[in-house]
C-alpha angles and dihedrals in degrees: 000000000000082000104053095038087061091049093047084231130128127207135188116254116201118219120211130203100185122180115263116261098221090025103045110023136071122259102239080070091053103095091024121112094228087050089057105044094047108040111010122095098013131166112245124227092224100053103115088230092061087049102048089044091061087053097058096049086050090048090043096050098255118129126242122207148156129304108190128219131252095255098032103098091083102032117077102182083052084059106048093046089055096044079052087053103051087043089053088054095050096036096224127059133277139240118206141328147177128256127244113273085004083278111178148172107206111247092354102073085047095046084051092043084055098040087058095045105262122155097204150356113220086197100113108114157029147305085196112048126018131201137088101308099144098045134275097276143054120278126230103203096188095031079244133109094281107096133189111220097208109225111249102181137012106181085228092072093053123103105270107301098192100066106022104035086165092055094057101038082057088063095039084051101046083050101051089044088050083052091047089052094042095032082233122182103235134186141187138192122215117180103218089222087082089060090081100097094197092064100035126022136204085017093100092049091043087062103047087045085057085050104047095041091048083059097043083056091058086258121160110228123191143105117310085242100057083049098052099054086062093048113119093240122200120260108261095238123217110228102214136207120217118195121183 
């Protein structure tokens, strides 16, 4: 946030409500290593820091959205009762959001994205390759108002940023450039885990060179939710029945 408010800049923060490893899940997950990566040393949603840290980002002008469990793609219900958690803790409701590990069921995530009230899934893309694979604007799956924003970057698919910065600023670089000679809409995802400079180094610096350099091209930068509500949306149509 300190970040971000330097810079005049506003993200999107996801928020996750993942089943409880020792709670949730079955024992026979309980000494696994899957067991422990997916649902073991989570926030809660009730703990009055979160809260009031949600708080802060809405008061602040950030957005706060919906980070999608593990097993939520497929499961529709999952999916409401965590929207409803994230929205509890706001106190007003959300627009859109991306699922853990970009999972997705193409089109049933987005068909259950659009049955709770969501605007858009930020889910399109890959923690392996980045570019604009999926074209240079955003995607209307059902030619309706809900829209999918493709991911463009996730710092774990750069070359390492830890030990060559310049190697992967020249990728960054080469990308927003692409987007300023397309006008393209781009998005990245940065987990906030790797602002932490001790553990891993140069990513802190990466972002804020994305930033800066966006804004040198003339970009907009700012959170999916804020830019949806400026998106020209289809006009919802009447189908009518004539009887004579």
């Amino acid at each position: 946030m300190e970040i971000e408010d330097d810079l005049g800049v506003r993200s999107a923060f996801y928020f996750l409500s993942e089943q409880r490893l020792f709670g949730d899940r079955p024992p026979r997950e309980w000494l696994t290593k899957r067991g422990w990566r997916l649902f073991a040393g989570r926030y809660s949603l009730s703990d009055p820091r979160i809260v009031e840290l949600i708080e802060d980002l809405d008061d602040g002008g950030w957005e706060v959205g919906l980070h999608g469990s593990y097993e939520s793609p497929t499961d529709r219900k999952r999916l409401m009762t965590e929207k409803r958690a994230v929205e509890r803790a706001l106190g007003e409701p959300i627009v859109g959001g991306r699922q853990h590990y970009l999972n997705l069921s193409v089109p049933e995530t987005w068909q259950h994205h659009a049955a709770i009230g969501l605007k858009y899934d930020a889910s399109l893309g890959s923690s392996d390759s980045y570019g604009f694979e999926h074209g240079y604007s955003i995607k209307r799956p059902f030619d309706d108002e809900f829209v999918v924003f493709p991911l463009t970057i996730m710092e774990l698919a750069l070359p390492n940023v830890e030990t060559n910065i310049e190697a992967a600023w020249r990728e960054c670089k080469r990308i927003l450039e692409e987007a300023a000679d397309n006008s393209a809409v781009m998005t990245i995802l940065w987990h906030p885990r790797f602002f932490s400079e001790l553990d891993f180094p140069n990513y802190t610096e990466l972002y804020c060179r994305i930033i800066e350099y966006a804004q040198q091209l003339g970009g907009w930068v700012g959170p999916p939710g804020e830019y949806y509500d400026h998106l020209d949306h289809p006009t919802p149509t009447v189908a009518l029945n004539s009887h004579g």
